[in-house]
N, C-alpha and C positions, 0 to 999 in steps of 0.2 A: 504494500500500500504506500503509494506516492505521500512525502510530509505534508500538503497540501491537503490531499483527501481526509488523512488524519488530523489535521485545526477540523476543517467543514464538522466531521464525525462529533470531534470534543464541544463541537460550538453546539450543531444540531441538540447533542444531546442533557446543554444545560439547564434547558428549561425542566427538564424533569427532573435532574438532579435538585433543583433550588426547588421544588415543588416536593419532592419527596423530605426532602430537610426541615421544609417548611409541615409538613405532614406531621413527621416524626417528634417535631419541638412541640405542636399542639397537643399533641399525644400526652409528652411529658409532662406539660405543663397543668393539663386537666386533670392527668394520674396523681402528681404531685399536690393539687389540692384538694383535689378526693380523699388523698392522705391524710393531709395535714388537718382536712374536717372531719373526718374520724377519728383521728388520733385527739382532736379538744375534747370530739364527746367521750371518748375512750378515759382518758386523763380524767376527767372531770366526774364521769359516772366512779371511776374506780379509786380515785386520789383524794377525792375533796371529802372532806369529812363534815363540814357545814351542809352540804346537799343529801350526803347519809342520814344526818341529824334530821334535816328536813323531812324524806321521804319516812321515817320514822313516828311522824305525826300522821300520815294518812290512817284513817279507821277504815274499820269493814263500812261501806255503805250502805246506805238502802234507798231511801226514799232521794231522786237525781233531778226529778223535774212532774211536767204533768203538761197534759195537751187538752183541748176542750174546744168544741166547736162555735162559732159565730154564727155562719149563716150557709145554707145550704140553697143551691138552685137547683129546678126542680124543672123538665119536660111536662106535657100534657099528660101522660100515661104514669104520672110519677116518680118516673126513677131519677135519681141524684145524677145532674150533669157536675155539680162541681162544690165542692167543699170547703170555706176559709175558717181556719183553724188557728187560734195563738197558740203559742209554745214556748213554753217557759222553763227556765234551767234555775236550781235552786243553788244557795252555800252549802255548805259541808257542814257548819256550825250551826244554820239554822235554815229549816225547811221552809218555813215563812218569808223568806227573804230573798228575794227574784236579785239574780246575778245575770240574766239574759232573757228578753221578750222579744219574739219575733211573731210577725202572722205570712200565712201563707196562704193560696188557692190553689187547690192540686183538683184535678178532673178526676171524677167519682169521687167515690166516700170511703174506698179501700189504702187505708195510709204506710208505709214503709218509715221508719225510725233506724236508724242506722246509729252505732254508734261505733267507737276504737276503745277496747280493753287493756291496756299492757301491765301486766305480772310482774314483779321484780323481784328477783331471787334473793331467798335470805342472806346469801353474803352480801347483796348491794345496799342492805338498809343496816341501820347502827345497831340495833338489836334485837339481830340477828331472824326476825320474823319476814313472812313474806307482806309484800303489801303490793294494791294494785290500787290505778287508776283508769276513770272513765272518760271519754273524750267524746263527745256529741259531734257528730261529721255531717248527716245530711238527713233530708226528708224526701218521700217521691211517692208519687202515685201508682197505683196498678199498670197504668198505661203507658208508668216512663221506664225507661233504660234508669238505674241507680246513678251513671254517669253523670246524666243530665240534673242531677236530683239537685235540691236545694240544699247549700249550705245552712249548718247551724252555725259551730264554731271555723275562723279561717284558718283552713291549714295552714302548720308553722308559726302561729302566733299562739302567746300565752291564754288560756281558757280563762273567763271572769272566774268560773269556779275554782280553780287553783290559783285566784291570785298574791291570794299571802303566803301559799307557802312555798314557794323558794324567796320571801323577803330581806332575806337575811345575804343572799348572794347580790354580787354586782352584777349592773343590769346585762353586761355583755355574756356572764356566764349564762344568766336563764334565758338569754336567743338562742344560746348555742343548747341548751339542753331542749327547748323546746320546738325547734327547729329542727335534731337529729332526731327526737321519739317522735313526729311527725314522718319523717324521712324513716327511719326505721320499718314503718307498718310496709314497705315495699323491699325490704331488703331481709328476710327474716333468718339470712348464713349469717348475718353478725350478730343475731339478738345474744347468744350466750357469751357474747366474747364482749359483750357490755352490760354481765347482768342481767339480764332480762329473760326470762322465760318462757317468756308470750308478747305477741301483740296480736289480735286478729278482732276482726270485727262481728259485732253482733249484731242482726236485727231483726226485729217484730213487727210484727204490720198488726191491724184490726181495723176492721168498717167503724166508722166513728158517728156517731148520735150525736145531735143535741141533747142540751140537760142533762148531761154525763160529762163527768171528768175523768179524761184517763192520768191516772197516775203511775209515774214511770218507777219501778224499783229492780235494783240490779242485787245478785245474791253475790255472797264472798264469796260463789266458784266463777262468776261471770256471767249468771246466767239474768238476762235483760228480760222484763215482762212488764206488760202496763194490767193496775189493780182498777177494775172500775164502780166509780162511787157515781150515786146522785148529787146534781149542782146542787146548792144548800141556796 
């Protein structure tokens, strides 16, 4: 091969070389902070001992919120075209006490409650018991895809109902914690490699009445069911 032909050859072929390099650096550069946000929540779930202290205050729950219908619309032949419902999320301290009100209109009267569980393993809490938390995700009708469904709480952000307890940390560490057990419910190879035993989701559905309250209560194995009373 003439020196000639081999510059053209080296010249031709360096757009792919800077294009593979460039490939290669973006590669690293997103692995490397893949890393490096794992490793805060990893550090932080297994290092901090203020956070241990913290999750050490979660109790068994029970009673997490309650739904109860507005107004219903109604065809000529009376079946439910569509359902607006408030929803409300309670403290942990006290059932009385609304931490979150939303209303919604879902088509029919068959409703979908979705919520996120995570389990944390006795070593991850300070003494040494297990505890878990509940995370309100979405609501949806019979007729939608869960995709589409309505947000309750937004993912990656702190829930009203847990918000005093991680108060004791700076506010950069509870983004990062509550940012990766968001991020976690999709990744479930690391859950034991940060404590955690579980995350997965639960949900319930039931045709909803007026002049009924459904009240939401989850059991210490996780298991989610709405109790239903008469409006008072």
């Amino acid at each position: 091969m003439s020196f000639l032909k081999r510059i053209f050859k080296i010249l031709a072929s360096l757009p792919t070389l800077i294009f593979g390099i460039i490939i290669i650096g973006a590669v690293y550069l997103v692995s490397v902070g893949i890393y490096r946000g794992g490793t805060a929540l990893n550090d932080l779930l297994s290092e901090n001992k203020t956070l241990k202290k913290s999750l050490s205050n979660l109790t068994d729950e029970n009673k997490i919120g309650y739904a109860k219908v507005i107004a219903q619309t109604r065809d000529s032949k009376g079946y439910v075209l569509t359902t607006t419902l408030k929803f409300v999320e309670t403290a942990r301290d006290n059932e009385l006490k609304k931490v979150l009100e939303r209303e919604y209109t879902i088509e029919g009267d068959i409703v979908h409650f979705d919520a996120l569980i995570v389990k944390f393993s006795d070593q991850m809490v300070m003494d040494g018991r297990k505890r878990s938390m509940y995370l309100w995700r979405r609501i949806y009708g019979e007729k939608m895809s869960p995709h589409a469904g309505f947000p309750i709480e937004q993912f990656g952000e702190e829930p009203g109902r847990y918000s005093d307890l991680l108060r004791e940390l700076p506010i950069k560490e509870r983004q990062v914690f509550w940012s990766g057990i968001w991020d976690l419910a999709n990744d479930p190879e690391k859950l034991s490699e940060y404590g955690i035993s579980a995350i997965y989701g639960s949900v319930t559905y039931t045709q909803l009445r007026p002049k009924l309250i459904y009240v939401f209560r989850i059991t210490s194995t996780g298991l989610l069911y709405p109790e239903v009373i008469p409006e008072i």
